[in-house]
N, C-alpha and C positions, 0 to 999 in steps of 0.2 A: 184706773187702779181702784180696787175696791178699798175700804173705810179700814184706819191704823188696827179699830178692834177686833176686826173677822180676822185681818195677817196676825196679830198677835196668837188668836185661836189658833190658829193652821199651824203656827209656828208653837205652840203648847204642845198637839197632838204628834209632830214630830217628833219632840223632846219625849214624851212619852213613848213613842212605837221603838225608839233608840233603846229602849229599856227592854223590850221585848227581844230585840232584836240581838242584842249584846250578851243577853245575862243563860242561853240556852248556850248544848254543849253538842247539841245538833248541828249537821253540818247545812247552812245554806243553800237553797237553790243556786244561788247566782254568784259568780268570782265577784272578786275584787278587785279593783281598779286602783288609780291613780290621781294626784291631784293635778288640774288641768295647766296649772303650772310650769309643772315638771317636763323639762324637755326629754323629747321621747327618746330611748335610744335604741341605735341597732342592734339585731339582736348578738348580734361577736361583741356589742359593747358590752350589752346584758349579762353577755357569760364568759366577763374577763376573768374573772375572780374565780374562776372555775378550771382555768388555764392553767399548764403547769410548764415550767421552764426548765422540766426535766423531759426525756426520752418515752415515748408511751411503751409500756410494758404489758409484757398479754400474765392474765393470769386473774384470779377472783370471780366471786359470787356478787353481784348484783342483788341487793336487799329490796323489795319495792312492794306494794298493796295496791286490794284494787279494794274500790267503795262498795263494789258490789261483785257477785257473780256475772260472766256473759251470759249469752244469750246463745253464741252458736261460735265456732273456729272455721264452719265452709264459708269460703265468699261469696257465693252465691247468696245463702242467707244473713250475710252480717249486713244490718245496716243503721245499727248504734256505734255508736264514741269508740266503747271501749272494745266493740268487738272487731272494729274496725282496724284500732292499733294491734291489738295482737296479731289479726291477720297478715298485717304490715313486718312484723316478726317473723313470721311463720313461711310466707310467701312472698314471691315477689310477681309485677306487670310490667306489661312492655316500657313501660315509664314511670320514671318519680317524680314527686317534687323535692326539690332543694330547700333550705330554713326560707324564703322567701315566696316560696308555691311557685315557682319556674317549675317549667319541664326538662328533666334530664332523663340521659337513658339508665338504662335499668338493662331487663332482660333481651331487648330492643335497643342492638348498637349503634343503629342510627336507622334514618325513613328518610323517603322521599316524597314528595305529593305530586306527582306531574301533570295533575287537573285538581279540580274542586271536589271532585268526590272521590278521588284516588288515594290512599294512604299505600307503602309500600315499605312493611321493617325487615328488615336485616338484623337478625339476630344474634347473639352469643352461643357461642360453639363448644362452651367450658362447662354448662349448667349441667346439675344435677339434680333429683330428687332427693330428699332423706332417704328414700328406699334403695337408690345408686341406680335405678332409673336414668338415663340422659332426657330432657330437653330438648326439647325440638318446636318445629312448624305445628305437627298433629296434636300438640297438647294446647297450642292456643287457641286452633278450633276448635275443638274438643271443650275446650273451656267457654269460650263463647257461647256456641253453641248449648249448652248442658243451662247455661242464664236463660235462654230464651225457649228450652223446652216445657213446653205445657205440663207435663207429667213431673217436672223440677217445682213450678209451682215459684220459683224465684220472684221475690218482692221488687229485682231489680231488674226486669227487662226492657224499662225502659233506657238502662246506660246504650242497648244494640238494637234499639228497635230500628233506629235509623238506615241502619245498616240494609244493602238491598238484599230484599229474599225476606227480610227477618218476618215481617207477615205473613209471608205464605204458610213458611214455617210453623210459627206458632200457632197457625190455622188449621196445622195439617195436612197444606194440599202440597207441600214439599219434605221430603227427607233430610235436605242438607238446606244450607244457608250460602245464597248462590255468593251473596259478598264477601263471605269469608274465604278466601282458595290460600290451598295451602302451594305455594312453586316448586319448593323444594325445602330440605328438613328446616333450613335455615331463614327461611324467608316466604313471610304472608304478606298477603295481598287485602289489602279490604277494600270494598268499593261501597258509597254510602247511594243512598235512593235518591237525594238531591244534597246540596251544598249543607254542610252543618260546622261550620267551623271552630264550635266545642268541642268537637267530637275527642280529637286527640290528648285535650286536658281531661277529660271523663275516663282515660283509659290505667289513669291510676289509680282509680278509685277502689274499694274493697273488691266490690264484684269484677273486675277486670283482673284480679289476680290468677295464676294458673295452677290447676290443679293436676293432678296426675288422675288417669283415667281408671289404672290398674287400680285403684286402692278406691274411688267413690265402688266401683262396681263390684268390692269385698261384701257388701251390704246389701241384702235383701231392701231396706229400707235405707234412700241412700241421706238420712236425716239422723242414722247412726255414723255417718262420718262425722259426723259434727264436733266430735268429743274425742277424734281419731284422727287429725291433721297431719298429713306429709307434703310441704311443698319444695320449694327450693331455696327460701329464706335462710336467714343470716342464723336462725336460731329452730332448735329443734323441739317436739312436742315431748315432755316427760310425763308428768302427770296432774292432773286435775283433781281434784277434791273438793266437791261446792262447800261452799260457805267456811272452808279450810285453806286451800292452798291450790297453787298455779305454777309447776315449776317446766324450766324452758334451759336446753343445752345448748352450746355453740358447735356449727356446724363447721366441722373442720375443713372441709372441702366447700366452702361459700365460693363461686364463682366470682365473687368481686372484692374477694381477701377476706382471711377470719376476720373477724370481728375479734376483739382484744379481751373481752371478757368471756369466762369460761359458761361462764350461765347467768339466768336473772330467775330468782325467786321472788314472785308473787305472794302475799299472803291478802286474803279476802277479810278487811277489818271495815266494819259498817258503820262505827262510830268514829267519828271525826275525834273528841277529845282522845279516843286509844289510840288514832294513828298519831296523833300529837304528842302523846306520853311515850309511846314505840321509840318515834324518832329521837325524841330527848332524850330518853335511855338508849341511844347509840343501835337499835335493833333494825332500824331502816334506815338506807342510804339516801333515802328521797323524800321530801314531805310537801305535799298542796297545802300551803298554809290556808288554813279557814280566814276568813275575814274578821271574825273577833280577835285572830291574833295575828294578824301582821303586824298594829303598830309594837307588838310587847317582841316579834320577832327581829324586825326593823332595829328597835333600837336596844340591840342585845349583841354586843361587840362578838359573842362568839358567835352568830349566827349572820347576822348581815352581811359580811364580804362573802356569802356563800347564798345569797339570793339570787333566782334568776327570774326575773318580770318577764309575761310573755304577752304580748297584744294579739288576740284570739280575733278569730274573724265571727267569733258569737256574735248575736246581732237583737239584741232583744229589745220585742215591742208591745202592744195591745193590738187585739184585731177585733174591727166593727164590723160585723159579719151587712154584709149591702145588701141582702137582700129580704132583711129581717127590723121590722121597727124596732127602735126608734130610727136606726141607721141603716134604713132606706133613701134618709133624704141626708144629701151632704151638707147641708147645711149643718144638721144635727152632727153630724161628722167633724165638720172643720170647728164647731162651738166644743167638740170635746178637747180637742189637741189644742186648742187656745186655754183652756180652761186651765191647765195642769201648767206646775212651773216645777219642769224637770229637774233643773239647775238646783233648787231648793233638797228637789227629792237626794239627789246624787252625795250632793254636799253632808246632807242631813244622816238620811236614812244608808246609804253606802258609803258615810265618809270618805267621800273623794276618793274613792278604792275603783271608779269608774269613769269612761269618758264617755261624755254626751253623743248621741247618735240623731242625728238629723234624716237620714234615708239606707232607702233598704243595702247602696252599696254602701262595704263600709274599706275605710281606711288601709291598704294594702293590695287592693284590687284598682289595676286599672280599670279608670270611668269613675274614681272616685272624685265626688268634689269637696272642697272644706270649706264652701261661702255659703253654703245651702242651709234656710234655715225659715223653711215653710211656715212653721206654727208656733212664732215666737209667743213665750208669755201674757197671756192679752184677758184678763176676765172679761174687761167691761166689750172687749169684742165678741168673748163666749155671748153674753147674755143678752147681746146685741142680735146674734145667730140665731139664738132658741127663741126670739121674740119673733124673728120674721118665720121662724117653721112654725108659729101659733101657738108657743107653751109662754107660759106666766107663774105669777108667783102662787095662784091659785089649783095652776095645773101644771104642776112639773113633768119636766121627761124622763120619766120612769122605766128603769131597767135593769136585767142582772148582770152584774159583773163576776164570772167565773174564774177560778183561780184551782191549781195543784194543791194540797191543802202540804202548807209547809210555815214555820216561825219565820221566816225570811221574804213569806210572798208576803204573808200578813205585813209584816214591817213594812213594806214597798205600798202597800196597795192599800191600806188605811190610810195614808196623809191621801192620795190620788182621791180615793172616795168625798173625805169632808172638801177638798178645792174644787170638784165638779159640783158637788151639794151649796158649795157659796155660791154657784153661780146661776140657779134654776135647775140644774139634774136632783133626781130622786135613785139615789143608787143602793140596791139590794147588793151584799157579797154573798156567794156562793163558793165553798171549798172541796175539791173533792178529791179521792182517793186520785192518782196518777190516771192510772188504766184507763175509772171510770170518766175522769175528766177529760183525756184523749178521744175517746169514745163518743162523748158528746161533743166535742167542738169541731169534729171531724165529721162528726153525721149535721152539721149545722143549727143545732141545737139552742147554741151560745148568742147570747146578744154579744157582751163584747167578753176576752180573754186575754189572758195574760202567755205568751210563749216567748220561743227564741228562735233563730235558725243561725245552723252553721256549715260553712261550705264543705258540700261534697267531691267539690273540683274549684281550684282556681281561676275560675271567670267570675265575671259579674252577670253574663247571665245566670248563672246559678240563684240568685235572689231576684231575679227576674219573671222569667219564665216558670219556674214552678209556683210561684208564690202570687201570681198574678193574674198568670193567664186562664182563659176563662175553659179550657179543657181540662187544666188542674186543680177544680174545686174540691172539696172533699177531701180525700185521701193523697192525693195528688201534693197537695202540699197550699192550695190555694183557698185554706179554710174560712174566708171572709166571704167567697161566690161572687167577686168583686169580677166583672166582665165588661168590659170597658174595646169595643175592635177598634179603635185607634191602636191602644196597648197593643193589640193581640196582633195588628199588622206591622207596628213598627218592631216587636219584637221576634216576629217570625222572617223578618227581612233582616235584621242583626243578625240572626243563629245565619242564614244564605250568603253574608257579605265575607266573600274573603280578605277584602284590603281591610288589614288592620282600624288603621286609622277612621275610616269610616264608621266600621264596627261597632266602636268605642264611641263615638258620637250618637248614634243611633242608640246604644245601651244609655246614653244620659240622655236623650230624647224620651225614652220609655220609663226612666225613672221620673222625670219631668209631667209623663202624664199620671202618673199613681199619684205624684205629692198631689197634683192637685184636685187628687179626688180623696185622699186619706182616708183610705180603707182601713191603715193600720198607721196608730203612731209611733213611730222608733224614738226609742227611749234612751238606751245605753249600750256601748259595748264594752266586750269583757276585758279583763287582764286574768292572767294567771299568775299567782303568785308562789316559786318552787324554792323549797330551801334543801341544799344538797348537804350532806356530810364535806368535809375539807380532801378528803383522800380521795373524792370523784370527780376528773378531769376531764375535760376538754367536753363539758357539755356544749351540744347544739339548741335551737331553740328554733323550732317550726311551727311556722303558720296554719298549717295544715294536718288535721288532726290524727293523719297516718301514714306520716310522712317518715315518721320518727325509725329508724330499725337501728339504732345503736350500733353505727359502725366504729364512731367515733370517740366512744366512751372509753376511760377507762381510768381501774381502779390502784391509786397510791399505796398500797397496802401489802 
């Protein structure tokens, strides 16, 4: 343990960055969590108080804000947060997930697998278009397909690359995609190139949603669909107006029942204190509590029986890029993740508004474990580590720490800085625009950074393989250049292994070999904190971030 004087230091600059952190009316990069205390509940416990013991009734407007503008409404291109839920509105895929990130059906009544690379859906016979268009087989090829055309340019051909044919495809030495065959209206076939046993939880993902072909191909440029959405969802496209307003109808003919509410109005508010002041003035139905005010939300009798806490499968960490000094050598790696005493930070600087994250899976995903806890608080072990990599108090280990430039990373990443500095690190911060900071930590620029990930599909390989493997460096998602073929054989025989149970074993074999190279140390994962109006019932609470299509809502009023 280092000397009572340096922890009292550490322990001042805390107290200070709280100050930073607290007194702005900006919104946070990062939720807020929970005190570790607090036993967790389901999420039907979380949204008892939301329950009504009266009849749901169809009728009303849905009040709600977005922090920002999107980005795009085709699934093809959506592959942010928010663009993701809407398209979850708008459209629907052969599969959902349930408030737990299970597979249920969707547009896709049920499947059969009768091999390892065989998938076979049977589909719904009731679907429609917004346009009254029917639903059919041709529109899911159609959709697939249009993912993995070159001339789409889609960010997401890796959800079907698997798929056989799909190379040839995007090569151009084929027209169609031999794995997609359509049988009959009702029923597609896919066949994968070898064993992928993700593959079926990928398939609800934004880009797997389906599109109607008549209306992409209204478009000369078919990136003016974007702002022009017709699918088969629960809710229909009205009108957009950036930096204004997002409004969305219910489609009276939803193939899996209206939905109970007549519409949901968006309104685009970028400042956190005005969606705060909105909601307290009764103008929204829904509010993201910022983390400066939960506890004033918390213990505010008219507000609290109408909180819903959600455990997000956020996953946030720092990453040592491996193949860039100082963190070339793991040593220098496992002296960083000893150096930091995360518990301090969470406590401190997130007031227990988070739970501690020990590895990349986290908590809701099978393969998760709760004993794992690689880099326990240790200086005098840091300083132990940077002594055998050859740094001393004369030559420390000098580098930059990059961060999103935001009050919130500040508040996090100042205490992080002076406890690597107690122990032989010489840390430089660096802050930068969004864009520019993606830009650089993706072209490997970065010594170490600050991000997050959050699942695209409910597996654990999802924080596996992309974030690991050494084909995914870069842009891929594997911004460290962290390449380890042990990892990269144990977890390409996880994606091939159809028995479950095995699976799942192999996914914590491969997690097993990343802790102990700590390319990245996980730090925290999130909660959400939702405070709804009293007259809004029977909310859900999904793990998965576009999962959500408001079937279930509905308004007291």
């Amino acid at each position: 343990m280092f000397k009572k004087g340096k922890k009292l230091q550490i322990i001042l600059i805390l107290s200070l960055v709280l100050t930073l952190v607290f007194s702005g009316c900006g919104k946070p990069a990062e939720p807020a969590d929970q005190p570790e205390e607090t036993p967790e509940k389901t999420n039907e416990e979380a949204a008892k108080d939301n329950e009504s013991n009266g009849e749901p009734k169809y009728g009303g407007i849905f009040h709600s804000y977005l922090d920002s503008n999107f980005n795009t409404l085709d699934p093809a291109f959506a592959t942010a947060d928010r663009d993701g839920r809407m398209v979850a509105l708008l459209y629907d895929s052969l599969i959902r997930y349930d408030t737990e990130g299970k597979i249920i059906p969707s547009l896709a009544k049920s499947w059969e697998t009768p091999d390892d690379t065989t998938l076979i859906f049977h589909l719904v016979e009731n679907a429609k278009f917004h346009n009254g268009n029917p639903f059919t087989a041709k529109d899911v090829k159609y959709s697939f397909e249009r993912v993995l055309d070159p001339d789409v340019a889609s960010p997401r051909t890796w959800v079907f690359e698997k798929v056989k044919g799909a190379k040839d495809f995007m090569e151009g030495k084929a027209d169609i995609v031999e794995g997609i065959e359509v049988v009959d209206d009702y029923t597609v076939k896919i066949t994968l190139e070898q064993p992928f046993a993700p593959f079926l939880s990928m398939l609800g993902m934004p880009a797997a949603h389906i599109v109607d072909k008549n209306e992409i191909e209204k478009y000369d440029n078919q990136k003016d669909y974007a702002l022009n959405p017709v699918g088969t969802g629960p809710f229909k496209f009205v009108e957009f107006v950036a930096d204004s307003k997002f409004d969305l109808e219910v489609n009276e003919d939803y193939f899996a029942g209206r939905p109970y509410m007549d519409g949901i109005n968006y309104r685009i508010i970028k400042d956190a204190s005005t969606s705060v002041a909105e909601f307290e003035a009764g103008n929204l139905d829904e509010l993201e509590i910022p983390p400066a005010d939960i506890d004033r939300f918390q213990n505010n009798a008219d507000y609290a029986p109408y909180i819903v806490k959600k455990s997000t499968l956020w996953n946030y960490y720092i990453g040592l890029t491996s193949n860039k000094k100082p963190f070339d050598d793991i040593k220098v790696r496992k002296a960083f993740c000893h150096a930091i005493d995360r518990e301090a930070i969470l406590n401190t600087v997130l007031r227990n508004k988070s739970v501690l994250s020990n590895g990349p899976i986290p908590p809701g995903l099978d393969g998760y474990r709760d004993d794992l806890n690689p880099y326990p608080y240790d200086p005098e072990k840091a300083k132990e580590l940077l002594a055998e990599a050859g740094y001393s108090k004369d030559n420390p280990c000098s580098f930059e720490f990059l961060y999103a430039d935001s009050k919130s990373n500040v508040a996090l990443i100042e205490p992080i800085q002076a406890m690597l500095n107690q122990v032989g690190f010489d840390v430089k911060l660096g802050s930068m625009e969004w864009n520019a900071y993606k830009a650089e930590v993706r072209a490997g620029k970065a010594q170490a950074f600050y991000l997050s990930w959050g699942a695209d599909y409910p597996d654990a390989e999802n924080y596996l393989y992309p974030l690991f493997h050494s084909s995914m460096s870069g842009g891929g998602g594997n911004e460290t250049r962290y390449n380890n073929p042990e990892f990269d054989k144990t977890i390409e025989q996880a994606q091939a292994t159809s028995d479950y149970d095995e699976r799942i074993k192999l996914y914590q074999k491969a997690e097993d070999i990343v802790l102990a190279d700590a390319p990245r140390l996980w730090v925290y994962l999130g909660i959400n904190w939702t405070a709804y109006r009293p007259e809004v019932k029977d909310v859900k609470v999904y793990r998965i971030f576009n999962a959500d299509k408001k079937l279930d809502m509905w308004l007291d009023r």
